[in-house]
MARDRENMAR-282324 format. One record per atom (N, C-alpha, C, CB): x, y, z; residue in three letters. Coordinates in pm, whole numbers, padded with zeros to 5 digits, always signed. Glycine has a CB too. Layout:
// MARDRENMAR-282324
XYZALA/...
END
This chain:
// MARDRENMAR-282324
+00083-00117+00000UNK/+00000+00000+00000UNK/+00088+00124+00000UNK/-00095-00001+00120UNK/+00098+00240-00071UNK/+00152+00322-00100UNK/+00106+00459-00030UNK/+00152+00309-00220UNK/-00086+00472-00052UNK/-00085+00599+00024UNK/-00226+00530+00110UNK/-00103+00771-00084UNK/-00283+00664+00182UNK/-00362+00651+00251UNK/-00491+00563+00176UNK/-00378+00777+00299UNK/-00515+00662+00105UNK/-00631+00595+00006UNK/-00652+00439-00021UNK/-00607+00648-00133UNK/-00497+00371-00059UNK/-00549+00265-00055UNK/-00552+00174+00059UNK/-00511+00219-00140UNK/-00486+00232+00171UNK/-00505+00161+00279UNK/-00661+00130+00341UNK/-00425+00230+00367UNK/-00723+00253+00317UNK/-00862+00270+00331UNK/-00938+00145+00238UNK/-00901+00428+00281UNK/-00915+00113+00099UNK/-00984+00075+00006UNK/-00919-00083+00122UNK/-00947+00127-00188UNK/-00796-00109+00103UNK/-00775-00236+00152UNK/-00845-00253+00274UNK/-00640-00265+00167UNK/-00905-00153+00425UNK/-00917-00217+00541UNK/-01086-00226+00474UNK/-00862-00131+00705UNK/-01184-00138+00398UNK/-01266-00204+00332UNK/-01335-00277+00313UNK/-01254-00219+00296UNK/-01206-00361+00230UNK/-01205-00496+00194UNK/-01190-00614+00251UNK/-01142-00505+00131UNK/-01206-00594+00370UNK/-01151-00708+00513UNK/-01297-00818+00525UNK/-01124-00588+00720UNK/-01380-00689+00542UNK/-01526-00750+00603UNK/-01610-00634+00610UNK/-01519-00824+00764UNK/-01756-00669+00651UNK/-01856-00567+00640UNK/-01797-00504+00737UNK/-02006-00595+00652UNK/-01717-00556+00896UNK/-01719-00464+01018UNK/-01603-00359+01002UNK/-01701-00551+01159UNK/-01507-00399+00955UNK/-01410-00310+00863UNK/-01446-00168+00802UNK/-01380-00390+00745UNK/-01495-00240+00702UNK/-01569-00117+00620UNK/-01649-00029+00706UNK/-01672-00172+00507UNK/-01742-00084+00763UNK/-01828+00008+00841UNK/-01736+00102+00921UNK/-01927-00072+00938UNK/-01639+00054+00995UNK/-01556+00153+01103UNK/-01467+00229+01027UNK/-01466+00076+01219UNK/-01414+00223+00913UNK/-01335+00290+00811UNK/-01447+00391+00788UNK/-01281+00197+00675UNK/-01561+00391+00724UNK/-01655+00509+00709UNK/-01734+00561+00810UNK/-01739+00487+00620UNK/-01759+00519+00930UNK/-01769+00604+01048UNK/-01590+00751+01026UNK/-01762+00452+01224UNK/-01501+00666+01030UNK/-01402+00758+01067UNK/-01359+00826+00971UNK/-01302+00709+01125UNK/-01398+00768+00813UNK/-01411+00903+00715UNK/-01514+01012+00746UNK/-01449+00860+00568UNK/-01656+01007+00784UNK/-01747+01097+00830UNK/-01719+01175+00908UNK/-01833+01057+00870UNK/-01671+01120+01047UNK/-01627+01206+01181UNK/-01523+01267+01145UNK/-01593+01131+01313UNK/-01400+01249+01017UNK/-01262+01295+00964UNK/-01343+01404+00893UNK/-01154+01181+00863UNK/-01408+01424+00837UNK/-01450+01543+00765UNK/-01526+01625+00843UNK/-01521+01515+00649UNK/-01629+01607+00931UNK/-01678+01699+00998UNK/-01597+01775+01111UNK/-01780+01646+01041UNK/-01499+01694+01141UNK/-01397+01803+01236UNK/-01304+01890+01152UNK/-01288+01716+01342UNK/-01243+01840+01061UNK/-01178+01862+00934UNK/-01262+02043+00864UNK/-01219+01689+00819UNK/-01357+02028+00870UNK/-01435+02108+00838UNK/-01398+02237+00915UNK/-01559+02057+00854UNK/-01421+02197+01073UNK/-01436+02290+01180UNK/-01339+02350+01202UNK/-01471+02248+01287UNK/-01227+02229+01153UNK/-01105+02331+01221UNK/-01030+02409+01088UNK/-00966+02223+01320UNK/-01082+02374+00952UNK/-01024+02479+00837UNK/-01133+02646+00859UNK/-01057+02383+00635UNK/-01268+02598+00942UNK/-01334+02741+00943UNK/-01320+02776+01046UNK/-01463+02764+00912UNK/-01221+02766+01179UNK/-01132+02798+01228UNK/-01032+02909+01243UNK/-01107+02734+01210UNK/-00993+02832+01137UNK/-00847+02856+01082UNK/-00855+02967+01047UNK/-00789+02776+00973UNK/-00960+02924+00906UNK/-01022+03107+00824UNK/-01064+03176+00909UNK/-01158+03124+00711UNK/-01152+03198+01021UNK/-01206+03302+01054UNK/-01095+03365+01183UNK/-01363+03264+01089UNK/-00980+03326+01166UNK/-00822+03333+01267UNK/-00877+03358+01406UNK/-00693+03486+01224UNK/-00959+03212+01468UNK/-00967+03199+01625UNK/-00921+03064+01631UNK/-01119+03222+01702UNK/-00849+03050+01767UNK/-00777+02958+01852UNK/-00902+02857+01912UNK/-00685+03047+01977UNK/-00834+02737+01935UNK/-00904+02660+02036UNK/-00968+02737+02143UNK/-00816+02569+02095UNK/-00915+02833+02230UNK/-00934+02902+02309UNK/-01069+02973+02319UNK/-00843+02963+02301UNK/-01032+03073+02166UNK/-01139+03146+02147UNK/-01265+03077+02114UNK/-01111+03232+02058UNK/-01250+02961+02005UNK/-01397+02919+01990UNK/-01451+02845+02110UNK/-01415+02828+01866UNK/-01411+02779+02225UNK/-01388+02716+02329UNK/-01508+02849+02376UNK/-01213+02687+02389UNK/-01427+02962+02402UNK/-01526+03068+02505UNK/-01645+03066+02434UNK/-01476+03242+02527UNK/-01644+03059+02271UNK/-01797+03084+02191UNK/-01905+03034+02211UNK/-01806+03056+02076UNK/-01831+02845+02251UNK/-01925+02755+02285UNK/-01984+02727+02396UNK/-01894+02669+02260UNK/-01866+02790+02506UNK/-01901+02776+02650UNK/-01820+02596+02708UNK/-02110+02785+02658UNK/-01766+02602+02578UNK/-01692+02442+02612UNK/-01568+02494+02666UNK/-01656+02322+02465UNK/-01507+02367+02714UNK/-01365+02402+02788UNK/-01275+02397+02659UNK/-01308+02278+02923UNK/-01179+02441+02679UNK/-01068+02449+02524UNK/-01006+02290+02555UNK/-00896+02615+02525UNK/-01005+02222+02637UNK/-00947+02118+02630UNK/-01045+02026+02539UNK/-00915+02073+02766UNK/-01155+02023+02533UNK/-01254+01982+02463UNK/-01214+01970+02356UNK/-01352+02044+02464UNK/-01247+02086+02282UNK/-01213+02132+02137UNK/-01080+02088+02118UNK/-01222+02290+02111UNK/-00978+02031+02195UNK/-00845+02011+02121UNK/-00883+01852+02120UNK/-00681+02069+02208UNK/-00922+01802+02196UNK/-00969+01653+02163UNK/-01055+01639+02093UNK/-01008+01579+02254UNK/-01108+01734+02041UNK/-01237+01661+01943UNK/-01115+01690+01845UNK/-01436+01747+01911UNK/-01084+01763+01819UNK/-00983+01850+01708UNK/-00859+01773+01644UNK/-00912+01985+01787UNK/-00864+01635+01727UNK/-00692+01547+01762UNK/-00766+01428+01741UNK/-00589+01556+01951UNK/-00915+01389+01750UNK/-00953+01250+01702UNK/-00952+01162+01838UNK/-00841+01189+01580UNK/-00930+01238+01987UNK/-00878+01185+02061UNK/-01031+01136+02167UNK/-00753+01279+02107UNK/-01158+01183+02119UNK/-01264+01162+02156UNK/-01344+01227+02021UNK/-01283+01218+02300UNK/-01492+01134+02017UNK/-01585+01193+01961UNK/-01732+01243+02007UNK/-01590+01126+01881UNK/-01705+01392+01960UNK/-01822+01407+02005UNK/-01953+01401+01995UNK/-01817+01461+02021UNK/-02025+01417+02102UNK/-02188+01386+02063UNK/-02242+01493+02025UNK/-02283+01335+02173UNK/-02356+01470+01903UNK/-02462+01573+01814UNK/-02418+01690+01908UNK/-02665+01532+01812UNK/-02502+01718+02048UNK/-02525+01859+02101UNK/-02418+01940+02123UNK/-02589+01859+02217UNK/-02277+01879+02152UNK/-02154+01931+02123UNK/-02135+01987+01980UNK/-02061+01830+02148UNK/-02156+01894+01854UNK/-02092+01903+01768UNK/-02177+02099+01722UNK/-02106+01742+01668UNK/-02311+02039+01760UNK/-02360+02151+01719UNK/-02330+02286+01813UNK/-02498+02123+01703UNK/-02269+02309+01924UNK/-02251+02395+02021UNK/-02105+02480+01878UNK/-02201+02299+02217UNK/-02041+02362+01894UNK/-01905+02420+01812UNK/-01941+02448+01663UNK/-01771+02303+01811UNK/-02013+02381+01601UNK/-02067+02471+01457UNK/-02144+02602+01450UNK/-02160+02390+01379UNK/-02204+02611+01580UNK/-02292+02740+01568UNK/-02238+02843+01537UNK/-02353+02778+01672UNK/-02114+02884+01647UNK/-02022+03053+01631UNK/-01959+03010+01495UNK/-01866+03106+01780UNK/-01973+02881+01416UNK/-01845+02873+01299UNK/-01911+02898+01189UNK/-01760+02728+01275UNK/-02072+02924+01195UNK/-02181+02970+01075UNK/-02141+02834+00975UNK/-02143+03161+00986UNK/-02122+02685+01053UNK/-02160+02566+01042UNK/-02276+02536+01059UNK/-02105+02502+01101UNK/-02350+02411+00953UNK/-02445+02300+00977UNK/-02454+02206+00973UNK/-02510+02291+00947UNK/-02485+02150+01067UNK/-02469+01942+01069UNK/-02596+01943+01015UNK/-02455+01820+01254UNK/-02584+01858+00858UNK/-02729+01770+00868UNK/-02694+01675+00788UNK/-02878+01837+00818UNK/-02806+01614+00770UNK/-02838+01413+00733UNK/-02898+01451+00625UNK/-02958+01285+00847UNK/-02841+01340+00542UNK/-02872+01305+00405UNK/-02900+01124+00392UNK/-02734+01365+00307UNK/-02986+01131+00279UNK/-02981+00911+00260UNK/-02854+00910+00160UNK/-03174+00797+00141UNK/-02769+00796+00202UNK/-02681+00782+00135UNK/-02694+00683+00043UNK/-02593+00775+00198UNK/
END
């Protein structure tokens, strides 16, 4: 395996339970991914969006690091000040 991509395509290919946990963590990889490039752009710190949400900044660096995931009412606390929206689609 050479890059990420196909490591992904190979764990996949293991079994249904594989696959399934590979696209949980592509989903949750993009929605933080998201948060922290509109972040980035709007030039506030963990810190600052931390005070926006009323969350602790330690929070936001673990959701931010993959190091916990968070639940809906979080996710949406931290999209609000980021003029983010979580929603559901059928895939």
């Amino acid at each position: 395996m050479r890059t990420w991509d196909d490591y992904k395509t190979h764990v996949k290919g293991i079994d249904e339970k594989s696959k399934k946990e590979m696209e949980e963590i592509e989903e949750l990889a993009s929605i933080v991914c998201a948060i922290i490039d509109k972040r980035n752009e709007m030039g506030l710190s963990q810190r600052d969006l931390a005070e926006l949400c009323g969350i602790p900044q330690s929070s936001v660096a673990r959701i931010e690091t993959f190091k916990t995931t968070p639940n809906v009412d979080t996710l949406i606390k931290i999209m609000q000040p980021l003029g983010l929206k979580l929603t559901v689609s059928v895939a």
